[in-house]
C-alpha positions in Angstrom: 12.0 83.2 -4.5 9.0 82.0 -2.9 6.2 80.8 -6.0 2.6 80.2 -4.7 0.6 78.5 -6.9 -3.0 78.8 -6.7 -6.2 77.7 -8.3 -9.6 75.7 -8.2 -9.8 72.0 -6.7 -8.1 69.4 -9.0 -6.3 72.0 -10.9 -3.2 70.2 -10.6 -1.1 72.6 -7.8 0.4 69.6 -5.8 1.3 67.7 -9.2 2.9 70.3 -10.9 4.5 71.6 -8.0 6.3 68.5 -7.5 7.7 68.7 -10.9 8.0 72.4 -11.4 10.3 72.2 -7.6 12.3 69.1 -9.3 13.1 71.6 -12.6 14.0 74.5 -10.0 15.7 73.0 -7.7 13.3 74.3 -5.0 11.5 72.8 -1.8 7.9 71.7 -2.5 5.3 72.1 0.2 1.7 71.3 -0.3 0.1 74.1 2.1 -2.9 71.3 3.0 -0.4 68.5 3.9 1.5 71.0 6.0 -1.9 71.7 8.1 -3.3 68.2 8.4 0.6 67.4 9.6 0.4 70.9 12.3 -2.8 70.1 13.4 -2.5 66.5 13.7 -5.4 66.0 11.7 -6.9 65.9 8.1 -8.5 68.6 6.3 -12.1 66.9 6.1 -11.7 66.1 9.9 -10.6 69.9 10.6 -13.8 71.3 8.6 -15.7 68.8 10.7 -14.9 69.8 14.1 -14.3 73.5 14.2 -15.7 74.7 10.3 -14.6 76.3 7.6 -13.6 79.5 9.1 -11.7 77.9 11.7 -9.8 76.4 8.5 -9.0 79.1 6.8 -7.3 80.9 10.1 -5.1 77.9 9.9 -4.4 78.7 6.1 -4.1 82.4 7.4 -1.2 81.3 10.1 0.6 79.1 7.8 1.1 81.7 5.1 3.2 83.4 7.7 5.5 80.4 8.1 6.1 80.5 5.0 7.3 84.1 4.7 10.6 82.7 6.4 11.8 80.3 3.3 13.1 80.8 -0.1 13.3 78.8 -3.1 10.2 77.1 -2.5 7.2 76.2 -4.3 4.0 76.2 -2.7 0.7 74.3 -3.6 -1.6 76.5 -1.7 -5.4 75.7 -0.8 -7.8 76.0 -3.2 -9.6 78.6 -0.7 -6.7 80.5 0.8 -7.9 83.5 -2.3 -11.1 83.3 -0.4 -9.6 85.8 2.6 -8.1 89.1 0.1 -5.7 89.9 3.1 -3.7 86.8 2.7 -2.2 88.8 -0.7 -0.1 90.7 1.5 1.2 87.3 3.0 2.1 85.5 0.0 5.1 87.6 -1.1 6.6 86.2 -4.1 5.5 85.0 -7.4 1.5 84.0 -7.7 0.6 81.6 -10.6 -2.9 80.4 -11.1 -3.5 77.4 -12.4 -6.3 77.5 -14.8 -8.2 74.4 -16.1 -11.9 74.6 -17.4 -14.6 73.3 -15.4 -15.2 69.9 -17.0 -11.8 68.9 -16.4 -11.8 69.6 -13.0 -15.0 68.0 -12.6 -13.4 64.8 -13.5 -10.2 65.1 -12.2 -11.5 65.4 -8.6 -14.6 62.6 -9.6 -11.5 60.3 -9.9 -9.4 61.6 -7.3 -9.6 59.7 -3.7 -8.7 62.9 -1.7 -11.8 63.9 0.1 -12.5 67.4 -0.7 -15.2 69.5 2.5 -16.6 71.8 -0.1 -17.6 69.8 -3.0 -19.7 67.6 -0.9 -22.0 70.2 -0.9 -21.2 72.5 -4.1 -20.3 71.6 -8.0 -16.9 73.3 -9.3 -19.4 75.4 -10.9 -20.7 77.0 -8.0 -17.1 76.8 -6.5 -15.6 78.8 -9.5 -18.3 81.6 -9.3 -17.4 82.6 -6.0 -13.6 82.3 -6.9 -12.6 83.3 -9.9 -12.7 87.3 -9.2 -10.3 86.0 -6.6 -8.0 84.2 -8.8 -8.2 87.1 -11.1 -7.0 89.6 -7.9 -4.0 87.2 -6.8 -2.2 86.2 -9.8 0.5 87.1 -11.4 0.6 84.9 -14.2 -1.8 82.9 -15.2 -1.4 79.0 -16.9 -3.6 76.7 -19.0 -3.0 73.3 -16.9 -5.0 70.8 -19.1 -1.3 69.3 -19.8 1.4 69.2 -17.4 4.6 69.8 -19.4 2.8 73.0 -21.7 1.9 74.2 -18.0 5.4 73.5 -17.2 6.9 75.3 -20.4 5.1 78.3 -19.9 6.0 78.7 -16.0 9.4 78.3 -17.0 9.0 81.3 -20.3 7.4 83.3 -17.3 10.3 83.7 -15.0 12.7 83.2 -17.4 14.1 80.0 -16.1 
């Protein structure tokens, strides 16, 4: 089974995913490592020289990698919901990560990873333009204000 986990910036994906992929016995990918290591660059740098939409064909192409592995958890992009035809590429199990905004706004004020869009938009703005998105791509969806209820309940959900 291939488990996508998806949500806002700071929303814990990568975190949990390590732990959730430990409990499973799963591979872990972290979709935005797996570009910056293909394209021999880091994200900020990408959106600097070729954009956003440049970034999110990336995202695009990568999904289909992934279509080749099982037993994986993957920590996608905060923005790969942003294209509604990537649905059809992430065939498996689709949990959003849910966390209010105030959280998130000072989990990623602390956090050194340098994230394109929120030098230029609040998570405020961010979640209005995503979280009809979120809402389309799930499956489940999972309070993530604490890691091991978040991990509890993933496990309830697919009966692990």
């Amino acid at each position: 089974m291939r488990i996508y986990l998806i949500g806002m910036p700071g929303c814990g994906k990568s975190t949990l995913g390590k732990r959730l992929a430990k409990k499973l016995n799963y591979e872990f990918i972290d979709m935005d490592s797996y570009i910056e290591k293909n394209a021999c660059m880091f994200i900020d740098e990408i959106f600097d020289a070729f954009g956003e939409e440049y970034f999110r064909a990336l995202e695009k192409n990568t999904l289909d990698d992934f279509l080749k592995l099982d037993n994986v958890i993957i920590a996608t992009g905060g923005g790969v919901i942003k294209d509604l035809s990537n649905k059809e590429k992430m065939d498996g199990l689709c949990i959003y990560l849910k966390v209010p905004n105030d959280v998130l706004t000072y989990r990623t004020s602390k956090s050194k990873t340098i994230r394109p869009l929120l030098q230029t938009k609040t998570i405020d703005e961010l979640f209005e333009e995503r979280k009809d998105k979120y809402d389309y791509f799930k499956d489940i969806e999972v309070e993530n204000v604490n890691i091991d209820y978040a991990l509890s309940k993933i496990m309830e959900e697919i009966k692990c």
